[in-house]
PDB file of N, CA, C and O in Angstrom:
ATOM      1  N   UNK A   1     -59.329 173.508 110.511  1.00  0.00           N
ATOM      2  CA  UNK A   1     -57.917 173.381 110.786  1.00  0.00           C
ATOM      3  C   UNK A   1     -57.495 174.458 111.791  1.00  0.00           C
ATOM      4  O   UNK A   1     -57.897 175.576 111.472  1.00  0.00           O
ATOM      5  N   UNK A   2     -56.605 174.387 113.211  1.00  0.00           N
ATOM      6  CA  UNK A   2     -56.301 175.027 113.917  1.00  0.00           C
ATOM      7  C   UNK A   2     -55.367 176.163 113.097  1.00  0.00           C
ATOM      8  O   UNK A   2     -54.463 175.773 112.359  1.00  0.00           O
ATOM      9  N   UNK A   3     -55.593 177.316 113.243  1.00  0.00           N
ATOM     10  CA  UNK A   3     -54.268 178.341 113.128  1.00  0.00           C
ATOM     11  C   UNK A   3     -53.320 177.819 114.007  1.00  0.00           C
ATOM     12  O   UNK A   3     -53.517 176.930 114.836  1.00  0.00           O
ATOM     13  N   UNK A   4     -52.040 178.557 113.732  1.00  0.00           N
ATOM     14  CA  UNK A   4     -50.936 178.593 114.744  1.00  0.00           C
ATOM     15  C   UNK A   4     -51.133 179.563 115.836  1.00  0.00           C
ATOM     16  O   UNK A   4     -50.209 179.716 116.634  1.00  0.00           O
ATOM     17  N   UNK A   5     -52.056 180.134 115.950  1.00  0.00           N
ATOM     18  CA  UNK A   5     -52.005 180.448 117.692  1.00  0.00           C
ATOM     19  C   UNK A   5     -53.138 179.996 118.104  1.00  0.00           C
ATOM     20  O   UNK A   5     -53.277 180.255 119.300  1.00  0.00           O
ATOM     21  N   UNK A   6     -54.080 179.395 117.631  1.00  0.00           N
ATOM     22  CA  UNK A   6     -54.507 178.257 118.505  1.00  0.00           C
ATOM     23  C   UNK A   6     -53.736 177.277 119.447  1.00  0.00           C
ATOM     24  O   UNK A   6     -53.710 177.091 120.664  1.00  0.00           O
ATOM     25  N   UNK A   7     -53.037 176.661 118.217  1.00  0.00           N
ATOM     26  CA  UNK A   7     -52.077 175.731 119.224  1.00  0.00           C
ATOM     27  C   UNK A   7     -50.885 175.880 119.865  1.00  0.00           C
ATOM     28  O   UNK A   7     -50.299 175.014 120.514  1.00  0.00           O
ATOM     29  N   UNK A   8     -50.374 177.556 119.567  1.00  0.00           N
ATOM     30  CA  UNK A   8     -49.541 177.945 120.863  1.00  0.00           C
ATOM     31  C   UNK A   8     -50.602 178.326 122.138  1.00  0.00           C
ATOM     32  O   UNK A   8     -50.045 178.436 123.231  1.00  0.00           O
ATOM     33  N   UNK A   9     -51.806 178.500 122.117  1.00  0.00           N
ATOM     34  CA  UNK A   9     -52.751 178.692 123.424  1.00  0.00           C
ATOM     35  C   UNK A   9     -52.679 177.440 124.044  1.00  0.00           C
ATOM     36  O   UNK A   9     -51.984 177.261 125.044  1.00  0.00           O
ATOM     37  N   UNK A  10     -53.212 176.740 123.626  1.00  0.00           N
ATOM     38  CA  UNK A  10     -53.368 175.228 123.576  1.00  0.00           C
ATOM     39  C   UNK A  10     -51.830 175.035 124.448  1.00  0.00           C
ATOM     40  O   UNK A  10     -51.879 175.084 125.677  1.00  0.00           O
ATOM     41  N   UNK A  11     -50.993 174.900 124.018  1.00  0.00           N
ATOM     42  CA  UNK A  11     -49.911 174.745 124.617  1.00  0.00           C
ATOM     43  C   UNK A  11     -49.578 175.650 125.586  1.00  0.00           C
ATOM     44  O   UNK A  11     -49.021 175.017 126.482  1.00  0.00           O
ATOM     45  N   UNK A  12     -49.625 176.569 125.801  1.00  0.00           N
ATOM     46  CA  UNK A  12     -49.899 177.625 126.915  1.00  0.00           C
ATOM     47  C   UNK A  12     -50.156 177.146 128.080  1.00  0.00           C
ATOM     48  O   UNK A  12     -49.414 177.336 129.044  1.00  0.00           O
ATOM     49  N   UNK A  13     -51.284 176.441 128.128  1.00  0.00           N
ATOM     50  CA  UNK A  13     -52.990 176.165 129.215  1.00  0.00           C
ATOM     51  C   UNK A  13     -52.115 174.723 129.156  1.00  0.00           C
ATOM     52  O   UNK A  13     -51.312 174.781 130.087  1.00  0.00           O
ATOM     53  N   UNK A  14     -51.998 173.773 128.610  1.00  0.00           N
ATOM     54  CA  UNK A  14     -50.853 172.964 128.963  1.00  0.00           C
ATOM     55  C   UNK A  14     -49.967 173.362 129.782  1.00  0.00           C
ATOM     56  O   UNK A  14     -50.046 173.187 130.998  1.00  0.00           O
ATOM     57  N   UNK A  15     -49.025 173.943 129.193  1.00  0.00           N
ATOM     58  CA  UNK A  15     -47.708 174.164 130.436  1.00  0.00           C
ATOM     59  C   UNK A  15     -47.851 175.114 132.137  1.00  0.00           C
ATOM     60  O   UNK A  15     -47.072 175.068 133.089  1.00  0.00           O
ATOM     61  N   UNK A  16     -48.914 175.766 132.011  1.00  0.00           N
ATOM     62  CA  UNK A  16     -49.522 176.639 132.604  1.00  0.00           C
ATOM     63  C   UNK A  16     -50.368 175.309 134.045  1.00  0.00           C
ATOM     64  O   UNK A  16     -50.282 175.384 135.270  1.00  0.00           O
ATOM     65  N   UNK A  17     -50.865 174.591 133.457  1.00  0.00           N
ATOM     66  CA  UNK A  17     -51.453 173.804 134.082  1.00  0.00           C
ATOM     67  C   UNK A  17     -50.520 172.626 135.077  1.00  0.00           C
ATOM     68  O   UNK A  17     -50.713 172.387 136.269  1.00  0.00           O
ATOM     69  N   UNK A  18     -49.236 171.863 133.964  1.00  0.00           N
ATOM     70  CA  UNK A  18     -48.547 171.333 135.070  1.00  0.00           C
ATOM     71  C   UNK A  18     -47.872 171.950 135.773  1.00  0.00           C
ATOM     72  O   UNK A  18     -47.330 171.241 136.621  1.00  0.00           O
ATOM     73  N   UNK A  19     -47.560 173.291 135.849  1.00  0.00           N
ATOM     74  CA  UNK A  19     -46.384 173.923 136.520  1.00  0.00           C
ATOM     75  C   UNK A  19     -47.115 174.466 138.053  1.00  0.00           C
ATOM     76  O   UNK A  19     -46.683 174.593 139.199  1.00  0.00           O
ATOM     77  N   UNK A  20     -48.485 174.708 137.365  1.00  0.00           N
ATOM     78  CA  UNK A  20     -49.840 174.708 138.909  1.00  0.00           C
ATOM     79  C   UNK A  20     -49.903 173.288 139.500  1.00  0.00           C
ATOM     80  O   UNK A  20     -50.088 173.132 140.707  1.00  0.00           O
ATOM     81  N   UNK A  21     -49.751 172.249 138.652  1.00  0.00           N
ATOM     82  CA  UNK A  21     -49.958 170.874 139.535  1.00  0.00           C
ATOM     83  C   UNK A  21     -48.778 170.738 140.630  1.00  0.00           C
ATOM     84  O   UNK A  21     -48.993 170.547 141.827  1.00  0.00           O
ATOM     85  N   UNK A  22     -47.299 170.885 139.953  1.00  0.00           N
ATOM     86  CA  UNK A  22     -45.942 170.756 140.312  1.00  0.00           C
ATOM     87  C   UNK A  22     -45.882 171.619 141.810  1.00  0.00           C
ATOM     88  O   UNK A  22     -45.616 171.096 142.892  1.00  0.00           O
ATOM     89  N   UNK A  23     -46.217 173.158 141.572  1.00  0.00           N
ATOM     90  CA  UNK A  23     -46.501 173.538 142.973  1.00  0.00           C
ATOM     91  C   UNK A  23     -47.243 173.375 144.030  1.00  0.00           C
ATOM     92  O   UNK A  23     -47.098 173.790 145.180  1.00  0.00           O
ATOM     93  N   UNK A  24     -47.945 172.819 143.609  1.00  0.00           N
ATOM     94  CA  UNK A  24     -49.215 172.519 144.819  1.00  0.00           C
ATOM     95  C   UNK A  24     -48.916 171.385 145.239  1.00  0.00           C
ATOM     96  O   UNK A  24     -49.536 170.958 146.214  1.00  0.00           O
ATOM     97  N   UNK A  25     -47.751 170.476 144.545  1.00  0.00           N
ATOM     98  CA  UNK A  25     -47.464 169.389 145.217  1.00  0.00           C
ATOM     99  C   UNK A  25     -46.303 169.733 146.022  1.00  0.00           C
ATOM    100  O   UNK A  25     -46.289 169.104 147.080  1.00  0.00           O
ATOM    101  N   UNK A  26     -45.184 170.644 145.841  1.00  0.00           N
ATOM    102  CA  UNK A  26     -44.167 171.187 146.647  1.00  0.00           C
ATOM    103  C   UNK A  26     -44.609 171.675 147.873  1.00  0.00           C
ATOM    104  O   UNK A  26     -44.068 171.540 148.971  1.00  0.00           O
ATOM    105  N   UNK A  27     -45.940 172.424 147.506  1.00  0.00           N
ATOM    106  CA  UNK A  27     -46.011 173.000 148.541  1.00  0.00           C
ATOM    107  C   UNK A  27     -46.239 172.214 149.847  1.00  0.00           C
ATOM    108  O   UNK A  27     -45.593 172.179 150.894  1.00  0.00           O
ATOM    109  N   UNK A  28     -47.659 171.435 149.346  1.00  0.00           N
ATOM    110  CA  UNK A  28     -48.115 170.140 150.169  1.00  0.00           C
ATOM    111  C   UNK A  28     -46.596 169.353 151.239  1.00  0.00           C
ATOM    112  O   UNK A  28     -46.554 169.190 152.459  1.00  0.00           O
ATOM    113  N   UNK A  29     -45.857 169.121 150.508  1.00  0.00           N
ATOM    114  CA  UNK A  29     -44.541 168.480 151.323  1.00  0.00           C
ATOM    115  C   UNK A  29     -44.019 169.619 152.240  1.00  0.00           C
ATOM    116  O   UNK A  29     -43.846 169.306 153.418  1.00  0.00           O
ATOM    117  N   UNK A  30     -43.758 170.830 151.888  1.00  0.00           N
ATOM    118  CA  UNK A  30     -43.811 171.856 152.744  1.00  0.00           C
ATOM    119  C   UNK A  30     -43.846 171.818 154.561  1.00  0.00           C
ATOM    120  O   UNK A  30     -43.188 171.974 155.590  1.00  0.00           O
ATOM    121  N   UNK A  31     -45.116 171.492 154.007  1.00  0.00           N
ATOM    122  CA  UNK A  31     -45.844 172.411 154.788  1.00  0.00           C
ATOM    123  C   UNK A  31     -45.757 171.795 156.375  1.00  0.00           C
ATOM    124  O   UNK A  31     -46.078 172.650 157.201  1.00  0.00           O
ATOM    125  N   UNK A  32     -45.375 170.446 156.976  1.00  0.00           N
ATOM    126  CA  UNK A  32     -45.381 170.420 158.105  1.00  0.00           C
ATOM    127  C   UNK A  32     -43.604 170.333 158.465  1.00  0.00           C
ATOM    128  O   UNK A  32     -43.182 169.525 159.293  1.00  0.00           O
ATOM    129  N   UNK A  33     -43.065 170.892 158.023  1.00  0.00           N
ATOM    130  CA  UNK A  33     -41.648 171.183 158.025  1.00  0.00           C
ATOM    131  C   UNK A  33     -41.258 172.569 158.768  1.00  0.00           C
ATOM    132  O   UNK A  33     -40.155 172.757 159.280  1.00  0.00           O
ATOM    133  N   UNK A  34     -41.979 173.214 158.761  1.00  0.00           N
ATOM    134  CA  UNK A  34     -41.854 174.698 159.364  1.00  0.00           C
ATOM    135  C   UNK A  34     -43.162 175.342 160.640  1.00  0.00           C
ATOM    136  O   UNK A  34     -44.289 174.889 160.840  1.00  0.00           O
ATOM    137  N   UNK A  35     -42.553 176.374 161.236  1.00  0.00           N
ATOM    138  CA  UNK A  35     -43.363 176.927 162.179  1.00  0.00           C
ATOM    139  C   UNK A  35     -45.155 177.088 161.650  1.00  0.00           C
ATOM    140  O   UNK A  35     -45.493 177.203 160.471  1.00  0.00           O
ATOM    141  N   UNK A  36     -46.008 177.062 162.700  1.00  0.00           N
ATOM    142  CA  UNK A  36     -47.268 177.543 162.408  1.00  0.00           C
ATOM    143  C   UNK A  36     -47.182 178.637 161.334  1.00  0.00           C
ATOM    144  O   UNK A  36     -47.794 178.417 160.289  1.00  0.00           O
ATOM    145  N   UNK A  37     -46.251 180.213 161.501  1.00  0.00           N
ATOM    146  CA  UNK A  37     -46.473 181.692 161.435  1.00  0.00           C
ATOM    147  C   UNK A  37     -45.745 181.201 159.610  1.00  0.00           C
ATOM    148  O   UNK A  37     -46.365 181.173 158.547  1.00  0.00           O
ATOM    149  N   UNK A  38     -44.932 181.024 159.755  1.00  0.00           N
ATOM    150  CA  UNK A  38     -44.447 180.521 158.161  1.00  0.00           C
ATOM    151  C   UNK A  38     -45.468 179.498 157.619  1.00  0.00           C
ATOM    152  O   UNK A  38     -45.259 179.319 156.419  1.00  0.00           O
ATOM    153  N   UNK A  39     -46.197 178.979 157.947  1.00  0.00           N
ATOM    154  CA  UNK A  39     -47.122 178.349 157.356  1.00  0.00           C
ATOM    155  C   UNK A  39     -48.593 178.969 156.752  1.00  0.00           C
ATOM    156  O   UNK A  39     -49.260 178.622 155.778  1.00  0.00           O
ATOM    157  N   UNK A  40     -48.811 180.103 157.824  1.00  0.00           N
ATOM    158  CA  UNK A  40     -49.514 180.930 157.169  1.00  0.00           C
ATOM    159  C   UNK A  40     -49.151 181.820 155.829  1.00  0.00           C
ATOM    160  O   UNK A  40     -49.860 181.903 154.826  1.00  0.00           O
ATOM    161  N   UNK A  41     -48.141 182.334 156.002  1.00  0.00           N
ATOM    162  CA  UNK A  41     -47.486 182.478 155.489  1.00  0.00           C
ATOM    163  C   UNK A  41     -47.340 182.225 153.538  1.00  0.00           C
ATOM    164  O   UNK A  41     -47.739 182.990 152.660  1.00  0.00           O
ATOM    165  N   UNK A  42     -46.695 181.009 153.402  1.00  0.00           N
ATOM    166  CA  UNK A  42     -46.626 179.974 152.614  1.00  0.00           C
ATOM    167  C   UNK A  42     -48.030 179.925 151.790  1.00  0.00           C
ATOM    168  O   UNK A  42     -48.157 180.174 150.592  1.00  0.00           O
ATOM    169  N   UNK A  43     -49.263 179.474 152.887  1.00  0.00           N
ATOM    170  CA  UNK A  43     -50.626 179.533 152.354  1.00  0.00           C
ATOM    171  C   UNK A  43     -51.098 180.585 151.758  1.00  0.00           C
ATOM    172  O   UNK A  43     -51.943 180.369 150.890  1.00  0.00           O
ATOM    173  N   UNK A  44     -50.715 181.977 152.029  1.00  0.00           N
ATOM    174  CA  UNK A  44     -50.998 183.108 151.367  1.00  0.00           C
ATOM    175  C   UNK A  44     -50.112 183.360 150.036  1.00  0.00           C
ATOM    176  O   UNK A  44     -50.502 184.123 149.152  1.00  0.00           O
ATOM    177  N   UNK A  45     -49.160 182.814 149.982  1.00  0.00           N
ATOM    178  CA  UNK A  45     -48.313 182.749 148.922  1.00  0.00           C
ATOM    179  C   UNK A  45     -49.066 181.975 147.897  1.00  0.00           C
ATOM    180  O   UNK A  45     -49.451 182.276 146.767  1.00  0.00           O
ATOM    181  N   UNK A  46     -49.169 180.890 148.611  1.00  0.00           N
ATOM    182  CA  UNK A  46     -49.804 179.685 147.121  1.00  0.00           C
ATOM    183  C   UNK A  46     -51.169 180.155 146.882  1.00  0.00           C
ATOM    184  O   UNK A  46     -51.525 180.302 145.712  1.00  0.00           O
ATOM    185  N   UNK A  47     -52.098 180.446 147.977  1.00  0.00           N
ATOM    186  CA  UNK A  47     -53.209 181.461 147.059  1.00  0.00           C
ATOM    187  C   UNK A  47     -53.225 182.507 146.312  1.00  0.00           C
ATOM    188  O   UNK A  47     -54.278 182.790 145.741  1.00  0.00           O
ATOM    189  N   UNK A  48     -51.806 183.507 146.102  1.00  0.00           N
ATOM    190  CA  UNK A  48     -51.946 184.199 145.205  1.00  0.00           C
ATOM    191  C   UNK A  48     -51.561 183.361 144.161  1.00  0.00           C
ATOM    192  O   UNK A  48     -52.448 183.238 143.317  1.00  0.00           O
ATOM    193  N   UNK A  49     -50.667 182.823 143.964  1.00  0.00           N
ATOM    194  CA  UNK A  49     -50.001 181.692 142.845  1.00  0.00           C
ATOM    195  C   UNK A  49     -51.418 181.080 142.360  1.00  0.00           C
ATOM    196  O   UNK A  49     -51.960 181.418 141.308  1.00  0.00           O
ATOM    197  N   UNK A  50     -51.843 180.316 143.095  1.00  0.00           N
ATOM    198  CA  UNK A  50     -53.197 179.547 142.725  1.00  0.00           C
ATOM    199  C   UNK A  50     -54.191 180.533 141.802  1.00  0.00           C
ATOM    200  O   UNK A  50     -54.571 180.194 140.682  1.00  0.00           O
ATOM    201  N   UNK A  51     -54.607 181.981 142.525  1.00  0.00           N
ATOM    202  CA  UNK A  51     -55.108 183.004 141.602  1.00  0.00           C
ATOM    203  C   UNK A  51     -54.331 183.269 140.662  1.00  0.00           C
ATOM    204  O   UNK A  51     -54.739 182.671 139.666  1.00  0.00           O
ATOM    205  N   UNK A  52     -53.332 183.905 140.419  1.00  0.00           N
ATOM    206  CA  UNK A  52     -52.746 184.055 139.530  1.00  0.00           C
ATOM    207  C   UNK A  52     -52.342 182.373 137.809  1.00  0.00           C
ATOM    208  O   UNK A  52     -51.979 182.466 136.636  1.00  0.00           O
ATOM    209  N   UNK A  53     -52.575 181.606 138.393  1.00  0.00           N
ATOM    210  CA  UNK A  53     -52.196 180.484 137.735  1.00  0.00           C
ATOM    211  C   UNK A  53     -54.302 180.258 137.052  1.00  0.00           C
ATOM    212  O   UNK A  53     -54.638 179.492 136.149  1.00  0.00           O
ATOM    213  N   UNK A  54     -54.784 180.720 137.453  1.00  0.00           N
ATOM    214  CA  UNK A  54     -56.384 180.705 137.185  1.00  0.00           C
ATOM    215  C   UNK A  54     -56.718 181.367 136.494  1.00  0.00           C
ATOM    216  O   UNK A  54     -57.271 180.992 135.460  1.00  0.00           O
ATOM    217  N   UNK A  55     -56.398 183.334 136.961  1.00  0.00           N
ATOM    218  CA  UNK A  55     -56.593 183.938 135.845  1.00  0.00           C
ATOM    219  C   UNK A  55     -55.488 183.597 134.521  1.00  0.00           C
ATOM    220  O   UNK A  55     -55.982 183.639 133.394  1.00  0.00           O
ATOM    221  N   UNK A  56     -54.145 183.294 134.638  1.00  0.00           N
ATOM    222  CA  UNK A  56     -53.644 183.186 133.253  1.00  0.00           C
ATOM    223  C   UNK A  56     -54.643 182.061 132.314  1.00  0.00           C
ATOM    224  O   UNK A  56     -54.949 182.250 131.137  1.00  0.00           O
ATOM    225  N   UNK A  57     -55.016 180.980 133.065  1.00  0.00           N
ATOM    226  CA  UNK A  57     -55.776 179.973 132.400  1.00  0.00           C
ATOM    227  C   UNK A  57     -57.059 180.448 131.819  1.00  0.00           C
ATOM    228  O   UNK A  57     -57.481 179.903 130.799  1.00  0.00           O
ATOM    229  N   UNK A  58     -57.770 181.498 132.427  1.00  0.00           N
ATOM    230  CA  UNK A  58     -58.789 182.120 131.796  1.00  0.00           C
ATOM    231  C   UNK A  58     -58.515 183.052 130.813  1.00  0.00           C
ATOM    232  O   UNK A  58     -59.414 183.518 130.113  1.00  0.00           O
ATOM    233  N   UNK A  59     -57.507 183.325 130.712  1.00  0.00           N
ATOM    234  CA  UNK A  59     -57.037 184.620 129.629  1.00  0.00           C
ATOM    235  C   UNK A  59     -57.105 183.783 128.246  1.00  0.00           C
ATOM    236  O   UNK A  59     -57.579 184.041 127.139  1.00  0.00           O
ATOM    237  N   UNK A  60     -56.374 182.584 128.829  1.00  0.00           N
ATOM    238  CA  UNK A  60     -55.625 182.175 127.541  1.00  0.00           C
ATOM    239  C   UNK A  60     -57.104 180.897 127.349  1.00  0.00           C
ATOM    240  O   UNK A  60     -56.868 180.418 126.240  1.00  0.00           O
ATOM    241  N   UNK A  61     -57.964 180.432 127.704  1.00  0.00           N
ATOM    242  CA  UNK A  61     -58.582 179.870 127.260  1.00  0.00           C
ATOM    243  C   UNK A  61     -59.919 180.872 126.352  1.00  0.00           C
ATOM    244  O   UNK A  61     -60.501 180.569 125.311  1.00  0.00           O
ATOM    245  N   UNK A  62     -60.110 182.307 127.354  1.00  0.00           N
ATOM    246  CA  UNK A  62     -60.826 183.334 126.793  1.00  0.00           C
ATOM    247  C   UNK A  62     -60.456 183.613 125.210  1.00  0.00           C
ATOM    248  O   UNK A  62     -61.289 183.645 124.304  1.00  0.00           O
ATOM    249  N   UNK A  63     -58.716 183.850 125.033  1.00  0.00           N
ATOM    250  CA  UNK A  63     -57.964 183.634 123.832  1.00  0.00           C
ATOM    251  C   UNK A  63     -59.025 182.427 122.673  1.00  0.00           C
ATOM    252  O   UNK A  63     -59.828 182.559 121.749  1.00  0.00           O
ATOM    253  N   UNK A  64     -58.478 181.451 123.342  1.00  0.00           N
ATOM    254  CA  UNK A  64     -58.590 180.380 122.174  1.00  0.00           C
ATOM    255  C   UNK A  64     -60.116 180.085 122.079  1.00  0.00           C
ATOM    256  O   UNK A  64     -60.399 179.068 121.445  1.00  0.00           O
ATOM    257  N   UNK A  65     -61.300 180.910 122.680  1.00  0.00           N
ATOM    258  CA  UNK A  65     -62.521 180.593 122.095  1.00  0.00           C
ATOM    259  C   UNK A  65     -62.908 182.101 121.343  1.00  0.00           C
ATOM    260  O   UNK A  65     -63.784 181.950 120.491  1.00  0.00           O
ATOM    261  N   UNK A  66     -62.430 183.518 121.490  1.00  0.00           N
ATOM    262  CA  UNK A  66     -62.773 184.149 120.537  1.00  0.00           C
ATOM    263  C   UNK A  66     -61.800 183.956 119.191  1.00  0.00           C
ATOM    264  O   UNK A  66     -62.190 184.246 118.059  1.00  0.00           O
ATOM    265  N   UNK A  67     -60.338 183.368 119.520  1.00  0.00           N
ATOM    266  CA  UNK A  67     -60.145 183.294 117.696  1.00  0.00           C
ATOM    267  C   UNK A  67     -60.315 182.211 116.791  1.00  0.00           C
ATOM    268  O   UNK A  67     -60.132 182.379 115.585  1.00  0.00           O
TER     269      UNK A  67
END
């Protein structure tokens, strides 16, 4: 039987996951709307987002296989 913070992880890595899908689709529309230099720009933004949205997913999946 799951504990209860199993399935707040679980739900975590859920919400964590569409809110990474949701941006990467904003961004995508973006992106031929503005100058080259803002586009670089933008791309360096969503790769930290993208890292950052990876390691939380590893934290919290690291979470839910040691408890």
């Amino acid at each position: 039987m799951m504990t209860l913070l199993k399935k707040i992880t679980i739900l975590k890595i859920a919400v964590i996951v569409i809110v990474c899908i949701i941006m990467a689709n904003e961004y995508h529309r973006m992106i031929n709307k503005f100058p080259y230099l803002f586009n670089l720009f933008m791309l360096f933004i969503s790769s930290i987002y993208v890292f950052l949205c990876f390691s939380l997913l590893m934290i919290n999946i690291f979470r839910l296989i040691t408890f």
